[in-house]
N, C-alpha and C positions, 0 to 999 in steps of 0.2 A: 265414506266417513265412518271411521269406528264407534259401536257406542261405546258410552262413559265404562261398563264393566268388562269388555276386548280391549279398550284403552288402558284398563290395571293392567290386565291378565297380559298384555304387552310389554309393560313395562316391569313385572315380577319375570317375566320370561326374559328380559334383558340384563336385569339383577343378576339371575341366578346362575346365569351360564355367561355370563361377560359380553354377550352379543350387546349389537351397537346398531340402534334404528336411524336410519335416513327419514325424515322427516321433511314434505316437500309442500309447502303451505302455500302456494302461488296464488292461489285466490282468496286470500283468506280478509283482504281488506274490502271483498265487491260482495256483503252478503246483505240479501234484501229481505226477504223473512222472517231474521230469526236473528240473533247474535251473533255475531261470531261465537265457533269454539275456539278454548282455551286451545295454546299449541300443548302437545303432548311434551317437548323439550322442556317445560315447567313442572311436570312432573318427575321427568327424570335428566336432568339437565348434566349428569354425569355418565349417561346413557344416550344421548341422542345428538345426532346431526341434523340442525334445523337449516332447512334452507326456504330463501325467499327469493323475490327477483322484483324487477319493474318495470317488467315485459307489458303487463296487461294493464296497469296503473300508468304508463308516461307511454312506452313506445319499444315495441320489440328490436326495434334500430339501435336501442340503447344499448344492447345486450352487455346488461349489470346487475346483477344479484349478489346474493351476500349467503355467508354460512357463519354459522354460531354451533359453536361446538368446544366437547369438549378439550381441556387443555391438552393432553397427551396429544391431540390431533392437529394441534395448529401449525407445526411445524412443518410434518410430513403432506400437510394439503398447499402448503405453501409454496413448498420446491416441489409440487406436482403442477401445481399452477403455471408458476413460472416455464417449469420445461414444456408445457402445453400451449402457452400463449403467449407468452413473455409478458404478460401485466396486462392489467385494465387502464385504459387511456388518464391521465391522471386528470383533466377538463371535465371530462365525465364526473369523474369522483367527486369533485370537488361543487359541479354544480347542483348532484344529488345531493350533497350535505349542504351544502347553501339551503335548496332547499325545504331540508327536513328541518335544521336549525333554525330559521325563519316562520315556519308555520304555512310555507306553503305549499308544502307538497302533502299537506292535510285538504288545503283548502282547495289542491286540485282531484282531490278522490271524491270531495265531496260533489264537485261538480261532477265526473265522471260517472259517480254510484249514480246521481238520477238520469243520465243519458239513459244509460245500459240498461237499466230497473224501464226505462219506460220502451225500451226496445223490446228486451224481455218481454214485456206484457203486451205487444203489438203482435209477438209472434204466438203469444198461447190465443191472443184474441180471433186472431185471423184464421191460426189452425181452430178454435172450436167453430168458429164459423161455417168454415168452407169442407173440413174433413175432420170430423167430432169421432171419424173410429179410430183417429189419433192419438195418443197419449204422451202427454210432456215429461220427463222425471230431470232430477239432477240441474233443476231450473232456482235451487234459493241461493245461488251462490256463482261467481265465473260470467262470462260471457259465450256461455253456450248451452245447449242443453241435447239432451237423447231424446228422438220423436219413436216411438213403438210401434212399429206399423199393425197392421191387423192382421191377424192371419190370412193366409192365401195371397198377402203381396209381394211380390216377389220382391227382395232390398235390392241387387245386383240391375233388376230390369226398370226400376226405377230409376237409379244413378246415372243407368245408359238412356234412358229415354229424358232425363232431366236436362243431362247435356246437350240432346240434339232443342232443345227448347233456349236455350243459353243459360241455362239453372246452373249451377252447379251443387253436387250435393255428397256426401260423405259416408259410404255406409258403416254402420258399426263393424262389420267383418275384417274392415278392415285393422281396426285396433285389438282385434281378440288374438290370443295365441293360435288357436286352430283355426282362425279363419271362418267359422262356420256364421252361416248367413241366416242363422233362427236361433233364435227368433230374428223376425226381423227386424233394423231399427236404422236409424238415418241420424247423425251426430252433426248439428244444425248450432255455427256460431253465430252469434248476430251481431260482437263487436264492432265492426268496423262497415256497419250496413246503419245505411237511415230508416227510418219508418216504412213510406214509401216504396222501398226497397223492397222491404220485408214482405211487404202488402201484395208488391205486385210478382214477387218472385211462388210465393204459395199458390197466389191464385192462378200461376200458369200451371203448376204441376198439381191442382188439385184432386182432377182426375185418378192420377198415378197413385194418388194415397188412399185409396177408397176400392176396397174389393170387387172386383165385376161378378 
């Protein structure tokens, strides 16, 4: 997340030279902490591509998002769409706007925000617990968060010995350009996990996350 003075200097840098930001705000209705931030397409809304979706809010089976953008663009995204998918289901469309129009697809974020928000806090509770040389980041917002490992842990040898445990786990290397496994870090979702889950999935691999 940019701060507020990268988020100018973004948006003078798309001014000035006519560049055009993708703005991809997917989490921006699950944040527990803190406010949400404003999207950056309110700043420059003649400048940016905002997209959303409600993947992590209803159901990734939905696959349906939305872009807001500007006018010059809605065309050429249109008959891009179309040649790549031929349309979104129109059942679909129609139930998501039921209901946003309705008030309930407010009133199911709100139920989902306290799921997550208290999954979330099962997993930073469990990890200061059990492996406190752990460190959480990228946890006030989403349904996941980055665990930090400590130095000397191997990320690669952990993911391999998580799975022989039936853990499964994700290392950051694997989302980086170079691939490089340091520092090390382990990208830990807890959406679609219970409590319980969470509880007993850390305390197998506690071990693993703790420097010998």
């Amino acid at each position: 997340m940019l701060a507020p003075e990268r988020r100018l200097a973004l948006r003078d840098w798309a001014r000035e030279t006519g560049g055009t930001i993708f703005e991809d705000d997917y989490d921006a209705e699950l944040c527990y902490d803190r406010e949400p931030v404003g999207a950056l397409q309110g700043l420059a809304p003649d400048a940016v591509i905002y997209c959303g979706s409600a993947t992590k809010a209803l159901a990734a089976g939905v696959r349906m998002g939305w872009l807001l953008c500007p006018p010059g663009w809605i065309e050429e995204i249109v008959e891009e769409k179309v040649a790549e998918d031929r349309g979104t289901p129109v059942l679909e469309q129609l139930t998501l706007a039921t209901l946003l129009a309705t008030g309930r697809y407010d009133r199911h974020l709100r139920r989902v925000w306290g799921r997550y928000r208290t999954r979330r806090d099962t997993l930073a509770q469990v990890l200061g617990e059990v492996a406190p040389h752990v460190t959480l980041t990228g946890i006030a917002a989403g349904i996941q968060a980055v665990a930090n490992l400590p130095v000397g842990v191997d990320e690669r040898e952990v993911v391999a010995l998580a799975a022989e445990r039936d853990v499964g786990l994700y290392g950051m290397s694997t989302y980086r350009s170079d691939h490089k496994t340091k520092p090390p870090a382990l990208a830990l979702g807890y959406g679609q996990l219970s409590e319980s889950a969470i509880v007993l999935g850390i305390n197998r691999i506690a071990d693993l996350l703790t420097p010998q």
